[in-house]
C-alpha positions in Angstrom: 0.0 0.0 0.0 1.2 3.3 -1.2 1.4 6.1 1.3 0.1 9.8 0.1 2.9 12.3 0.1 2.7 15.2 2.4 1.2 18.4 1.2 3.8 21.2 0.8 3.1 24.4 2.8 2.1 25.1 6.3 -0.2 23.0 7.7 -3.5 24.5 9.0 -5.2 23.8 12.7 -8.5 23.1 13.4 -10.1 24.4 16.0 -10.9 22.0 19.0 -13.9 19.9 18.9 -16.7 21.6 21.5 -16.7 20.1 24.8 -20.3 17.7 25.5 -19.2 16.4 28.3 -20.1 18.2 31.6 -17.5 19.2 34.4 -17.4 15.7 36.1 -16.7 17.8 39.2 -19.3 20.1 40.4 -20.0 22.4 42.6 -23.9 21.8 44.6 -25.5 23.1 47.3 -27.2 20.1 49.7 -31.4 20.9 49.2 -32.9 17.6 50.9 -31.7 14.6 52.8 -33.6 10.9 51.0 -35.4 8.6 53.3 -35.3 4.6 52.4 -36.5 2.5 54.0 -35.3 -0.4 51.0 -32.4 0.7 49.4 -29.6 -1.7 47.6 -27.6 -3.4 49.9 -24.5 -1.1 48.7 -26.0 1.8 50.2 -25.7 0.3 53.8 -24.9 3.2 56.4 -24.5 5.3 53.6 -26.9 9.0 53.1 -28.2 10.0 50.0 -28.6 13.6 49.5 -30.5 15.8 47.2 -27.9 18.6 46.0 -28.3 21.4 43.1 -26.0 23.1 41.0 -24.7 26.0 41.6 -22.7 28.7 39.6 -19.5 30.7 41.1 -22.2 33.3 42.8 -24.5 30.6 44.8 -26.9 30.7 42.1 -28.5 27.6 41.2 -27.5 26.5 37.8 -29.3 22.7 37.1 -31.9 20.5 38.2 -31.2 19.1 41.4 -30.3 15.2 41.3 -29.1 12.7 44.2 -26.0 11.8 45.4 -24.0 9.9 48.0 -22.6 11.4 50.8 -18.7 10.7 51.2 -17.8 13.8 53.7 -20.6 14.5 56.1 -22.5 16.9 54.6 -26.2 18.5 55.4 -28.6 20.5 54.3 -27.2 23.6 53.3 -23.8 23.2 52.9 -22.2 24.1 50.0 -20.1 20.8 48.6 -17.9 19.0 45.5 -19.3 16.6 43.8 -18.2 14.2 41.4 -21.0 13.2 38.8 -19.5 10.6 36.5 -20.7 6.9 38.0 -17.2 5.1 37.8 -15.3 7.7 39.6 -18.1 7.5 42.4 -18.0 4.4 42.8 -14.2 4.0 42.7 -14.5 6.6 45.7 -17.5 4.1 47.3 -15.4 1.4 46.6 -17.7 -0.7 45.2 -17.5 -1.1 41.7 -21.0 -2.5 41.0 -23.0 0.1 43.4 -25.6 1.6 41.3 -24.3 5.3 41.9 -24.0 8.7 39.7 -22.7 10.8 41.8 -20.8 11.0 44.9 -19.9 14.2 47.4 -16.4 14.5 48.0 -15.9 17.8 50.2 -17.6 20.6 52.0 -16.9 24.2 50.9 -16.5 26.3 53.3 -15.7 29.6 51.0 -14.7 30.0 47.1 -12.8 32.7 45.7 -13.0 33.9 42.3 -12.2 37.3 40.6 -10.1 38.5 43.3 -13.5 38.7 45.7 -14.2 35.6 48.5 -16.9 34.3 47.9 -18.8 32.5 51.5 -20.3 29.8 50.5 -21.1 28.0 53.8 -25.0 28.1 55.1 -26.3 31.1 57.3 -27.4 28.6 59.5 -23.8 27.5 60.5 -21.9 30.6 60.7 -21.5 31.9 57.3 -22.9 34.3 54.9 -23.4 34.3 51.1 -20.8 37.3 50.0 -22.8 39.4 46.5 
């Protein structure tokens, strides 16, 4: 099989493909705690939390979805969470578990622009910063 020549002259770039995937780290805010009283035996001793996007301000960004909490985390905290199903379950340790998305810290500020940002609840200490 014959190989093509290269073309003479400089070569031209394309610009990157557009990113489809989301951020598989996200930043939520905690809006509910889920009761089970049946749940898959994976989520033994483990809490499921509602959380909901949010932007670099505190404002929500997405539809709220649930995920497993890995940090101790209530309602109204401000946490990271990684929504991509194999890294969460590398992080439950459970390679099977039937998990989206997994919270891996608590925020307790952001900082962005040169301004802090507060991102941790009124209710424990801290204020939202505008």
């Amino acid at each position: 099989m014959r190989r093509r020549p290269r073309r003479a002259g400089p070569r031209r770039s394309r610009p990157a493909p557009p990113r489809t995937r989301e951020e598989p780290v996200r930043i939520a805010r905690v809006v509910g705690q889920v009761v089970s009283t049946v749940a898959d035996q994976r989520f033994d001793g483990r809490k499921l939390l509602l959380v909901r996007p949010v932007d670099d301000r505190a404002r929500p960004a997405d539809p709220a979805f649930l995920a497993v909490d890995a940090a101790q985390a209530g309602v109204g905290d401000y946490v990271l969470v990684v929504q991509e199903g194999k890294s969460a379950r590398q992080v439950m340790d459970s390679p099977d578990a039937p998990c989206e998305a997994i919270i891996i810290g608590v925020i307790d500020h952001l900082q962005t622009g040169g301004r802090r940002r507060f991102l941790r609840a009124p209710e424990q200490g801290g204020a939202v910063e505008r």
